[in-house]
N, C-alpha and C positions, 0 to 999 in steps of 0.2 A: 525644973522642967515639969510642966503636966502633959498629961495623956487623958484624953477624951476618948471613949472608945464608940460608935456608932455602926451596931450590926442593921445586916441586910435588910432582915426581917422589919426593924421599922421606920426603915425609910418609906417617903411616901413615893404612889407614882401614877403616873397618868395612862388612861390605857385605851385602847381606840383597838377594831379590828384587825390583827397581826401585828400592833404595835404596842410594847411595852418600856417606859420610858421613867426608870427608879431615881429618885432624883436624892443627891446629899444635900443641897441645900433649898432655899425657898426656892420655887419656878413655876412658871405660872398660876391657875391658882391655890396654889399649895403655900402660902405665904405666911411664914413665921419671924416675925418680928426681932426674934435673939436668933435666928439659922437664918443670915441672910450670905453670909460670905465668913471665908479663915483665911487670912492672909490677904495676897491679892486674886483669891482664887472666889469667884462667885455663882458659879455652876460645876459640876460634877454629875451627869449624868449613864447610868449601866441600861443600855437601851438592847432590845432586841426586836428583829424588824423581820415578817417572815418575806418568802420567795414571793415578788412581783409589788409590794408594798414600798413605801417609804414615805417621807418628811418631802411635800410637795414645794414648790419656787416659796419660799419664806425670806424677808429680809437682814442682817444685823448691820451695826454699825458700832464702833468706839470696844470690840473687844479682839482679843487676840484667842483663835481658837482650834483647839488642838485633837486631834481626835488620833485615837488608837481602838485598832480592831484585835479583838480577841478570838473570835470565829467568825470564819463567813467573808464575804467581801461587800464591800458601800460603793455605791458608785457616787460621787460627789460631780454637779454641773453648775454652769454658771449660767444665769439666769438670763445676760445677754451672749450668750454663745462662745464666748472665749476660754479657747482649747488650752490655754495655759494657765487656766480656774476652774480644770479639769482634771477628771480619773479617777483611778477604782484603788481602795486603801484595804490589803490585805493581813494579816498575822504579819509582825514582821518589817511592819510599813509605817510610820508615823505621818500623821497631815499636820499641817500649820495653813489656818486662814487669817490673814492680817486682816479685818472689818473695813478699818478706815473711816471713810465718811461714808460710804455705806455702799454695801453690793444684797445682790438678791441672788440666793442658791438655793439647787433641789438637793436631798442626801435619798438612796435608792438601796434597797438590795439588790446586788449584782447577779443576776442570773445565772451564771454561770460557775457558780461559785456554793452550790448546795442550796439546802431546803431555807437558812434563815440567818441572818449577820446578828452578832454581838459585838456590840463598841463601848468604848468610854470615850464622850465629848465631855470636855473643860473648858472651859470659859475663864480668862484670864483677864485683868482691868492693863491695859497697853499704860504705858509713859505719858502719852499725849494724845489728846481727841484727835481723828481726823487722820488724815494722810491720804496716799493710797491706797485703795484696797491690791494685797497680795495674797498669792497662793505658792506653796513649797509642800513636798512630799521628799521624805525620804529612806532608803533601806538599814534597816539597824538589824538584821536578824546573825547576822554574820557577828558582831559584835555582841549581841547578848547571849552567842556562844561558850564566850568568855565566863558569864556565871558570876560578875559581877554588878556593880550598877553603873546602867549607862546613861549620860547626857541627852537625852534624845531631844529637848529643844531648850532654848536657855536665849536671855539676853543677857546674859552675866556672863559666863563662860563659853569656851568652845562646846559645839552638839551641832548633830546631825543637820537640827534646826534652829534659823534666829527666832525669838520673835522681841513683840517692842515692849520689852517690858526688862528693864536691865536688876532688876529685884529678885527674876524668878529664875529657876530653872526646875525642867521634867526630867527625873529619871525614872528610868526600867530596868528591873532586875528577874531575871530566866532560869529558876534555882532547882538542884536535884534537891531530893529528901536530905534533911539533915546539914545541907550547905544554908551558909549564911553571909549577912553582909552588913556593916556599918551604917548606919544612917548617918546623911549630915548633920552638922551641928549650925540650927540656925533659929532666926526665932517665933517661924510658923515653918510647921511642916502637916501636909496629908499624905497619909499613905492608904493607900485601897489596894485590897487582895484580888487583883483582875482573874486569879487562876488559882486552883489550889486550896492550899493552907500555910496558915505560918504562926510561926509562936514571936510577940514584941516583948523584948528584955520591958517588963513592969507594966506589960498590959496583961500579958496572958495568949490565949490561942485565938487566934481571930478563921475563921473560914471565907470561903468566896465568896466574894461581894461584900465584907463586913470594912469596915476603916476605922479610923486613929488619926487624930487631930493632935498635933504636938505644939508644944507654947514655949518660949524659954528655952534659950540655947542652953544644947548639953545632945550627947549621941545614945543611941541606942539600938540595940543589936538584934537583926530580924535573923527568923530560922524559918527555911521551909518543913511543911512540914509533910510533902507528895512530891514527887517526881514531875517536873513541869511549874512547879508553882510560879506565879509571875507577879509581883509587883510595882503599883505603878506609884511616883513618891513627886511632891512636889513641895520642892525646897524653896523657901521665899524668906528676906531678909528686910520687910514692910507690910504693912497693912495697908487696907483700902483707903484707909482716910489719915 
């Protein structure tokens, strides 16, 4: 097993008025030829978006994409108006957008919800071009009570959410100081420190916003290292190509 360790500090990112957009791998034009994707995961973005701003009606198609809020609330709309390709994704709250052959959506800071949202969107390669475009949300905070790692979307196992990609699954993990938790054993994994700190058994101490690329099955043991810390892990048993 190797570990890649990629802190905060030099990712790159795009930055437009109230929106800051840190990206782990290539995305727009930030384009690096050897950081294009790990596993089947091909964006990973730590965005923060302040009060009345956001990501206006933009289109995708052919990904599976998952977004988790760390502060703040997003309001997510569907670009033709359908209320069940809608809503506001809170702490607590995980989204899944199925692409499909293709839809158009706005992502928003929710007003009502303080001064400025922080999320992680991930970008996922689906099983097959096309389909449906689908929308699912759902609540995990009661379960990452527990203090272990939870399933939060997966096409591989049971979790809060499907998506179409039967390779991957997301977990999150909600740790006091000094609690810890296994990693799975598979043969691409990312792990990003969405909250906190934490120490990776043969990386070392990673902080917020830093991540770890895992290759080569075998487990390894995450420690928080603050009260709150949160981890978000995506377990994948295939590569893009």
């Amino acid at each position: 097993m190797t570990i890649d360790v990629r802190r905060a500090a030099d990712r790159p990112a795009t930055r437009a008025d109230g929106l800051v957009s840190r990206h782990s791998f290539s995305f727009g034009t930030h384009y690096d030829p050897a950081n294009v994707d790990h596993g089947v995961l091909v964006a990973h973005n730590d965005d923060t978006v302040e009060r009345g701003l956001g990501y206006d009606t933009h289109p995708h198609r052919d990904l599976e994409i998952v977004t988790w809020v760390v502060d703040g609330g997003l309001r997510h709309a569907d670009a033709d108006g359908l209320s069940e390709r809608a809503g506001v994704v809170v702490p607590g709250r995980v989204q899944r957008l199925s692409a499909g052959s293709g839809v158009r959506h706005s992502e928003h800071h929710d007003p009502g919800s303080g001064p400025m949202v922080r999320f992680v969107q991930m970008w996922v390669l689906p099983d097959e071009p096309g389909g449906e475009p689908s929308y699912a949300q759902a609540d995990v905070a009661t379960a990452l009570g527990d203090g272990g790692l939870v399933p939060v979307a997966s096409g591989r196992t049971d979790a809060a959410l499907r998506i179409r990609n039967r390779d991957a699954t997301l977990h999150v993990a909600r740790l006091g100081a000094g609690a810890s938790v296994l990693l799975p054993s598979a043969p691409y994994l990312h792990l990003f420190v969405a909250r906190g700190s934490a120490t990776v058994e043969g990386a070392g101490r990673l902080g917020e916003a830093d991540a770890a690329r895992f290759a080569g099955a075998g487990q390894a043991r995450v420690t928080a290292g603050a009260d709150g810390s949160e981890v978000v892990v995506w377990e994948m048993h295939r590569g893009s190509t």
